[in-house]
N, C-alpha and C positions, 0 to 999 in steps of 0.2 A: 504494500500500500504506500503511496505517495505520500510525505511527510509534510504534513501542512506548516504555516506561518505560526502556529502556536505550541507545535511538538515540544513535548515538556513541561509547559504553565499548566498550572495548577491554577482555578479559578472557582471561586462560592461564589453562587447567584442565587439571590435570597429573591421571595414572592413568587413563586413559579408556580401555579395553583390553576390557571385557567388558559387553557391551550388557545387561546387566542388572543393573549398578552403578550405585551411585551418580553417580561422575563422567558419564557420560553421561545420566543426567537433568538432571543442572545444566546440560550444554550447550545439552541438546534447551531448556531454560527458557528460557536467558541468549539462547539463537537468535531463541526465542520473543518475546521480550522487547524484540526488538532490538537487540545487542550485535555486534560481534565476537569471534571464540571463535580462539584459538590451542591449539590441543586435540592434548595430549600424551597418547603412550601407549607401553608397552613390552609389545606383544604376548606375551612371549616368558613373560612372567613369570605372564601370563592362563591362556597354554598350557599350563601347569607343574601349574596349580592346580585349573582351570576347563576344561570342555568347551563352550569356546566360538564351536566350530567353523566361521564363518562369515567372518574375519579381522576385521581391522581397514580393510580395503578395505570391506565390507559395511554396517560402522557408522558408516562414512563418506559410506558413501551413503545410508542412512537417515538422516541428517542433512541430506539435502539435496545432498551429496558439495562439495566445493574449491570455492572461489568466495572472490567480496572479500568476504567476511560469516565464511569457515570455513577454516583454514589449520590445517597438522598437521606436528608433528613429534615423529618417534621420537626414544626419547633413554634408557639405566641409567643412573637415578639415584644409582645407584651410582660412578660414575665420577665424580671431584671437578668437572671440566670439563661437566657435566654442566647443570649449575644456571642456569651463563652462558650457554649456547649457549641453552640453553630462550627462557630472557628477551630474548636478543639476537635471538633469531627474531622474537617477535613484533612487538619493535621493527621491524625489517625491511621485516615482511611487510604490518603497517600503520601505523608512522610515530610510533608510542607505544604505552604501556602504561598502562591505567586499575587493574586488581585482578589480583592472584594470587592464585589457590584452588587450596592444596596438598591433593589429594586421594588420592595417590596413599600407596600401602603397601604395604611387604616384610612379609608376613603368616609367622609360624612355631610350630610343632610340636614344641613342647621343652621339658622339665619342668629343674627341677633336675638329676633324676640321666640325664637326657640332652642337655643343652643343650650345643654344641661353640664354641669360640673362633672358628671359623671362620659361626655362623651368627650371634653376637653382633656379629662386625663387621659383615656383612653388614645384618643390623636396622639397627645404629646409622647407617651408613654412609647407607643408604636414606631411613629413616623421619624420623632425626634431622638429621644434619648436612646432608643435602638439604634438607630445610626450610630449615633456618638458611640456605644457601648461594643458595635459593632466596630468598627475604625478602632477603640484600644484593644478589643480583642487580637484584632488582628496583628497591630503593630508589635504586639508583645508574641505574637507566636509566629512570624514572620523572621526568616535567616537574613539578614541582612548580603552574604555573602555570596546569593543567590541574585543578587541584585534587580532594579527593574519591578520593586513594588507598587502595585498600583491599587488605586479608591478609585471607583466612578459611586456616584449618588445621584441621588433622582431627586429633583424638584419639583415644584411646577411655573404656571404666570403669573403668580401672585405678583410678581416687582413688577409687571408691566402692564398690569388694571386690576380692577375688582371683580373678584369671583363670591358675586352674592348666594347667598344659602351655603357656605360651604367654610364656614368660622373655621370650627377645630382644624380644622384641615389645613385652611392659610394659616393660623399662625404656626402649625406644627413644621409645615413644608417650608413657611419662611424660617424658621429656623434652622432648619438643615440648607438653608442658601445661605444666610449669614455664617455660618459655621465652616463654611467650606475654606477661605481664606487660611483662616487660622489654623484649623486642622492641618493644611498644606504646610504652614510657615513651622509648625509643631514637625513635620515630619521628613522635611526636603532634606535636612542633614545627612538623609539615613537613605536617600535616591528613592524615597517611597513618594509618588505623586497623589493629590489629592483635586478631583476635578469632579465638576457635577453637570445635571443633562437638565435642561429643563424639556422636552419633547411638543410640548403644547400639547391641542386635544389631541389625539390618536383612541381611534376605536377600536377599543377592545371588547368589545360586546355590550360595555354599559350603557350608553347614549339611547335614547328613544330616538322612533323613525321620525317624529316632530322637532328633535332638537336636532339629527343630523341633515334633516332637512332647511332650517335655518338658521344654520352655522354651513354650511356647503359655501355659499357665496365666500365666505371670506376667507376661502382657501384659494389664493392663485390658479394652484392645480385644477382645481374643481371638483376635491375631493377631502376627504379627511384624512390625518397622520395614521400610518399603516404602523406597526411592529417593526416589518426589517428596513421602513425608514430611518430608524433609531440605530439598530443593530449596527450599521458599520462603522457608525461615530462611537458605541463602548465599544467595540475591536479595535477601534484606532487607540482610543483610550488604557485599554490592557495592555495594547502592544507594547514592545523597548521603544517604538519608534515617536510616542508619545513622551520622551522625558523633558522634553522642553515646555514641557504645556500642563503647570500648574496652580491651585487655586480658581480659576476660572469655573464659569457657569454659562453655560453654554446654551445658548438659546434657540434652539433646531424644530422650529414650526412651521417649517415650510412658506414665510411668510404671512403666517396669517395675523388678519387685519381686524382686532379686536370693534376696532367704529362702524363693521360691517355687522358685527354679531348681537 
């Protein structure tokens, strides 16, 4: 077999749960590519949101299923112990860690006059401090002498307009785009880059046929953000060939043009 551009990286991709997300295109790529994948998912949260009926048994096997190439572990991120165990798997399962790509997100439904104390932790807990807990996980079980350590993080547009109904969420994801700098300047000594994606909207099955229908115009394309639009900007990002590109927040929406939406 032909040794792809990734032979040998070792990569955890957290939030893989619904076969028509993002995170599972970056797998299917990073597999592609030849990597290793430690491929995180918490069903549970898919199920909640998404009808995506087929488990996470099934999207395991469209990948090819378990093998020394594809290891998986469940895991709420929500749970502080959470972050470690993630990272400490993949150590485990093969022997180091090259990149973390924080993909995963507690998505919500709450305006101002209904947003509750109980789903603000919940965001923060998920989106924000699992990151962060994520990123020292890693740093700390990470060989330095393997060199070419890499962060990607997800954001979203909060810095570039208002995303009404959707509180916990902005401030939790604003906080993992302010964070990104610092995390970088914390860890560049050590050639570990830290870079975030904001994607814009991309449909991953959430969107109703009413909202992608007026939000369509304000896509150049004439369409909405796909999955492996995203995908080759975190392969750029994992790659060595990214070491000059850190701190940064990357804003890949195709264009699109919030005063149309």
């Amino acid at each position: 077999m032909t040794k792809g551009p990734f032979e040998e990286r070792i990569v955890v991709v957290t939030g893989v749960s619904n076969r028509g997300g993002i995170g599972f295109a970056i797998v299917q790529r990073l597999l592609d590519d030849g990597a290793k994948v430690l491929l995180h998912s918490f069903s549970r949260h898919d199920a909640e949101r998404l009808e995506v009926g087929k488990g996470v048994e099934a999207l395991l096997s469209e990948l090819g299923g378990i093998s020394e190439r594809l290891q998986h572990i469940e895991a709420d991120l929500g749970d502080p112990d959470s972050p470690r165990r993630v990272v400490a798997s993949v150590v485990d399962v093969f022997g180091a860690v090259d990149a973390l790509v924080v993909n995963h997100a507690h998505s919500s439904d709450q305006s101002l006059a209904t947003v509750s104390p109980d789903e603000l932790d919940r965001a923060w807990a998920v989106n924000a401090r699992a990151a962060v807990l994520l990123v020292q996980a890693f740093a700390a079980r990470h060989d330095d002498a393997r060199g070419n350590g890499r962060v990607v993080l997800f954001t979203s547009g909060q810095h570039l307009g208002p995303m009404p109904g959707e509180l916990p969420y902005v401030l939790s994801k604003g906080a993992v785009h302010q964070a990104t700098r610092t995390l970088a300047d914390e860890l560049a000594d050590r050639g570990i880059t830290v870079n975030a994606i904001n994607p814009g909207p991309v449909d991953t099955g959430w969107p109703s046929d009413e909202l992608r229908d007026r939000l369509r115009p304000a896509f150049p394309a004439g369409r909405w953000g796909r999955p492996e639009d995203i995908t080759p900007i975190v392969a750029w990002l994992v790659s060595p060939e990214s070491a000059w590109m850190t701190g940064q927040v990357i804003d890949a929406e195709g264009g699109f043009r919030r005063h149309l939406g």
